[in-house]
C-alpha positions in Angstrom: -22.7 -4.1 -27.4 -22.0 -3.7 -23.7 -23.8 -0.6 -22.4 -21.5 1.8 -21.5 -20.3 3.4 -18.2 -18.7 6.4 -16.6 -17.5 6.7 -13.2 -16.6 10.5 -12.0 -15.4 12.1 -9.1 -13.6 15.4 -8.3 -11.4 13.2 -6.0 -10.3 9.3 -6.5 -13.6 8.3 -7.8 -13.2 5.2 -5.5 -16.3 5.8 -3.8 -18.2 6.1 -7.4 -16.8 3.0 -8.4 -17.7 1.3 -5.2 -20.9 2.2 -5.3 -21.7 1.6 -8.5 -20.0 -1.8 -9.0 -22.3 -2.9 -6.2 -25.5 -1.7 -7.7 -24.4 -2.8 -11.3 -23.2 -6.4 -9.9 -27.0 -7.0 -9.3 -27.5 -7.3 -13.4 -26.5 -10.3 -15.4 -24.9 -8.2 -18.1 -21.0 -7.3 -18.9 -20.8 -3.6 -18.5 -18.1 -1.2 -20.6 -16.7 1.2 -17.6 -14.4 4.3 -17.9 -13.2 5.8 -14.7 -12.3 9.5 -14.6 -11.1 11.1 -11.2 -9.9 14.3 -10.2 -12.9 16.5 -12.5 -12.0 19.6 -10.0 -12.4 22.1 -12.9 -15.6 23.1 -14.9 -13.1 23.0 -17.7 -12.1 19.6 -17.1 -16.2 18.5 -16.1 -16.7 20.2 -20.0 -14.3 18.1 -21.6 -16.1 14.6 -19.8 -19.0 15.8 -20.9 -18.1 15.9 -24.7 -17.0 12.3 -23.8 -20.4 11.4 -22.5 -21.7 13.0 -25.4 -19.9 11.5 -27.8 -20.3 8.3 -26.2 -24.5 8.8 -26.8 -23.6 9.4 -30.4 -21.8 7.0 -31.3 -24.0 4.0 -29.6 -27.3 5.7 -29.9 -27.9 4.5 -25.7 -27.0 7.6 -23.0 -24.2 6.1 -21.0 -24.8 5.5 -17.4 -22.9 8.0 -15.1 -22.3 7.2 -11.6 -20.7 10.4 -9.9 -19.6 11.8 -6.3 -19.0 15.0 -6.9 -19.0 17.8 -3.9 -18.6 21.5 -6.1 -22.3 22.0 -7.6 -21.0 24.0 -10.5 -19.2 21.3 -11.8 -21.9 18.9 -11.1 -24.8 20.4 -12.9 -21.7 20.0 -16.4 -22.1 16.4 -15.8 -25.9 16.6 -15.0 -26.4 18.5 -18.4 -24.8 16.1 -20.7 -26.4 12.9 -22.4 -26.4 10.4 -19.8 -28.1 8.5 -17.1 -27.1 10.3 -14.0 -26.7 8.4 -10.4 -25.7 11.1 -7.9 -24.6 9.1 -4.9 -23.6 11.6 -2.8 -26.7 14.5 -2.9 -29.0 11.7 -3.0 -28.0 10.7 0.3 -26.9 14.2 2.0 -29.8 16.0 1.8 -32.1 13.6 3.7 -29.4 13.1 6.4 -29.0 16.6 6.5 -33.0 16.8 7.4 -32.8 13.8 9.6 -29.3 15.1 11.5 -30.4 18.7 11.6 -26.9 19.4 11.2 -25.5 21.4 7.5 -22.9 19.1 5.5 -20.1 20.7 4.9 -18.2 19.2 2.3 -14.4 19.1 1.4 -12.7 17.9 -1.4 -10.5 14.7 -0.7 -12.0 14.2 2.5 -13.0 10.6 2.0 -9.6 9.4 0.5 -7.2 12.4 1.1 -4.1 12.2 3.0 -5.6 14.2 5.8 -8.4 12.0 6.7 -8.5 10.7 10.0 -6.0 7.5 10.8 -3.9 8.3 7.1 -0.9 7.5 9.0 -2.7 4.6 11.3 -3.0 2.8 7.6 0.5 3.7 6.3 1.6 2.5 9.2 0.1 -0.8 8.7 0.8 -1.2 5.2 4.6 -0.9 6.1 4.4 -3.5 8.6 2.2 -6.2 6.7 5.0 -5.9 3.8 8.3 -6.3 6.0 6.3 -8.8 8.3 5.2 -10.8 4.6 5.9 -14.9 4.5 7.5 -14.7 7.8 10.8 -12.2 6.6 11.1 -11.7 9.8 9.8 -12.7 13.6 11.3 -9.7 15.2 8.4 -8.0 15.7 5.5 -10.0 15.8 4.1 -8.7 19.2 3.2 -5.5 17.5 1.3 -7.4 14.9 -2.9 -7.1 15.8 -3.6 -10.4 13.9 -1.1 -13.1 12.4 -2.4 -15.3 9.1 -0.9 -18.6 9.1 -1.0 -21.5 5.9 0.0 -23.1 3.5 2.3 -21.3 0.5 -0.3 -19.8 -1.9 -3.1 -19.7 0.3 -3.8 -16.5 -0.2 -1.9 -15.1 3.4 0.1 -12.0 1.2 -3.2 -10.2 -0.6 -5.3 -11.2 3.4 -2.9 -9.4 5.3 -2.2 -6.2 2.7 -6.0 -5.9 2.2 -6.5 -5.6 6.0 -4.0 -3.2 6.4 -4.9 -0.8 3.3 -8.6 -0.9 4.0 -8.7 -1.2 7.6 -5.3 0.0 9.1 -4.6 -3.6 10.7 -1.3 -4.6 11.3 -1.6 -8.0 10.1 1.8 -10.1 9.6 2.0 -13.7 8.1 3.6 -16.7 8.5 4.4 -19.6 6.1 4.2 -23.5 7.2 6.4 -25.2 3.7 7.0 -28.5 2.7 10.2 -28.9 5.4 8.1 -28.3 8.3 5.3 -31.2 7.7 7.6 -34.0 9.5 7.0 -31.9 12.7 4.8 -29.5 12.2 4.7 -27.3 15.1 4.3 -23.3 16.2 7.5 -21.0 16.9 8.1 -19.7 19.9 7.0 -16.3 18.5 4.0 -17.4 17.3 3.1 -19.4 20.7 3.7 -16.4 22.6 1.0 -14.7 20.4 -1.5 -17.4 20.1 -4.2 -15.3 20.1 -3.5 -13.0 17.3 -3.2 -15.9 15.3 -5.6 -17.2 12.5 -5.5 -20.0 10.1 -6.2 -20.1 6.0 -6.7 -23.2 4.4 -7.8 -23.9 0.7 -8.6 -26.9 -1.5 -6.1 -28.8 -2.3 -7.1 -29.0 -6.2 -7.4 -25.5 -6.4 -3.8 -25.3 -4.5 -2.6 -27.5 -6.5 -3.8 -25.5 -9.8 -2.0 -22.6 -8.4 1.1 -23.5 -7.9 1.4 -24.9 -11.3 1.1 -22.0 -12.7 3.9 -20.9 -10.7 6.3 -23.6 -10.6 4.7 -26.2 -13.1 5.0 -30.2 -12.5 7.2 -30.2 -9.6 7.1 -31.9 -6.3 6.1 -28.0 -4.9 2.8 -27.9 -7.0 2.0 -31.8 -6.7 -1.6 -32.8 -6.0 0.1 -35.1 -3.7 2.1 -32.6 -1.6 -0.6 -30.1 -1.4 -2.9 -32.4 0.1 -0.6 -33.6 2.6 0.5 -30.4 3.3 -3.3 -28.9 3.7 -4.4 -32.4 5.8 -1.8 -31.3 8.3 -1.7 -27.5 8.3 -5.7 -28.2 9.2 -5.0 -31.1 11.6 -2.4 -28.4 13.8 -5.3 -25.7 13.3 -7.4 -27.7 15.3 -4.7 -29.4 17.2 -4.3 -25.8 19.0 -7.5 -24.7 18.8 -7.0 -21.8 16.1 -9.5 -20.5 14.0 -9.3 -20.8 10.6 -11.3 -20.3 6.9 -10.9 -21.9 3.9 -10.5 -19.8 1.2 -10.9 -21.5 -2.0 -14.1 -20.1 -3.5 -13.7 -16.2 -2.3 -12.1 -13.6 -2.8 -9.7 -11.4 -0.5 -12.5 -8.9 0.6 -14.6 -12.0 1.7 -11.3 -13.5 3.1 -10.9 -10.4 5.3 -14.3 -9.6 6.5 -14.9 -13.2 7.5 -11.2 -13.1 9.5 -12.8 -9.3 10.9 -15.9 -11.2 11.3 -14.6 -14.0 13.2 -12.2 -12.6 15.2 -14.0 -9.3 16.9 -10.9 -6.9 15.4 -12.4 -3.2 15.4 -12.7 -2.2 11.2 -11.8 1.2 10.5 -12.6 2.8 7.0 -10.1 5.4 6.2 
């Protein structure tokens, strides 16, 4: 039986799970999670604790309970019921406190709440990633803070949305399809912004597996066409001297912190 485990938070619980997928990605074991956010009531933090509880019962192992939780009443509910408890945030803010010499003063919803610092920086940039998407639109790809080029299915769409959700970039995309590989060349929009621009690439096998799934046996999801098509995407990459990654075997977190990584665009976490 996989062993069983809770994430809870008085807010999102996204920093819980965070945390705790990291530290539980270490072990070689499948894991049983529940995630449980917005536990702003010592009513509701009873209620997950008859959960917890009854979790302990029925498999005879206390669940592990990763929590961020800021009000202390509520916390010592989850602290008191059968389980393994990982405290992320107190185990770290007390020690800063000492080394800062400064009180924390925390706020619900401060980490992921619409009034953190930059909300509207991200919404923003969300907006513009999905109406600058596949190249909808050229219009307005000066305002754009990095452009992904590549091939159809490259992975271009989840790149630029990740960037802009997690970071606040304004990251617009641009497709090269089967019509332009005669003469493949930049637009003029894209040649005006050269240095925004960055380049995906992927396997062609893999590529080719995708697109099957998509649009299966046609002259789209070939083996043949996608390796023509990635031979000469790559070939114009280094042609005009853009940088590129090849995707294949990560995923889009990897994809953007290497493009981050790569090109020297500031990260914000909002």
């Amino acid at each position: 039986m996989a062993p069983k485990v809770f994430y809870i938070s008085d807010g999102t619980a996204i920093t819980a799970e965070v945390f705790g997928h990291a530290v539980l990605s270490q072990f070689p074991i499948e894991f049983e999670a529940l995630t449980i956010p917005f536990v702003e009531t010592v009513q509701r933090a009873q209620k997950v604790k008859q959960q917890i509880n009854d979790c302990f019962i029925t498999t005879g192992e206390r669940p592990l309970v990763f929590h961020s939780i800021i009000n202390p009443e509520i916390r010592n509910v989850i602290f008191s019921s059968e389980c393994v408890d990982y405290d992320f945030l107190n185990t770290f803010v007390a020690p800063l406190e000492q080394h800062l010499g400064v009180q924390a003063k925390p706020i619900l919803h401060r980490t992921h709440g619409k009034g953190n610092h930059g909300y509207e920086t991200r919404i923003d940039a969300i907006n513009y990633a999905m109406e600058n998407d596949d190249g909808q639109t050229m219009k307005h790809m000066d305002k754009a803070d990095i452009i992904l080029l590549g091939v159809s299915r490259c992975g271009k769409t989840p790149s630029s949305l990740y960037l802009s959700m997690q970071f606040g970039i304004k990251a617009a995309n641009y497709p090269f399809t089967e019509d332009d590989m005669d003469n493949l060349k930049l637009p003029e929009s894209l040649k005006r912004n050269k240095s925004k621009l960055f380049g995906l690439t992927i396997d062609p096998q893999r590529l080719h597996e995708i697109r099957q799934s998509r649009m299966e046996n046609s002259r789209y999801s070939s083996l043949r066409q996608c390796r023509l098509e990635v031979k000469e995407v790559e070939m114009m990459y280094k042609r005009e001297r853009i940088p590129f990654v090849n995707t294949t075997n990560h995923s889009v977190e990897e994809i953007a912190t290497k493009i981050l990584d790569i090109t020297g665009l500031e990260r914000h976490m909002f």
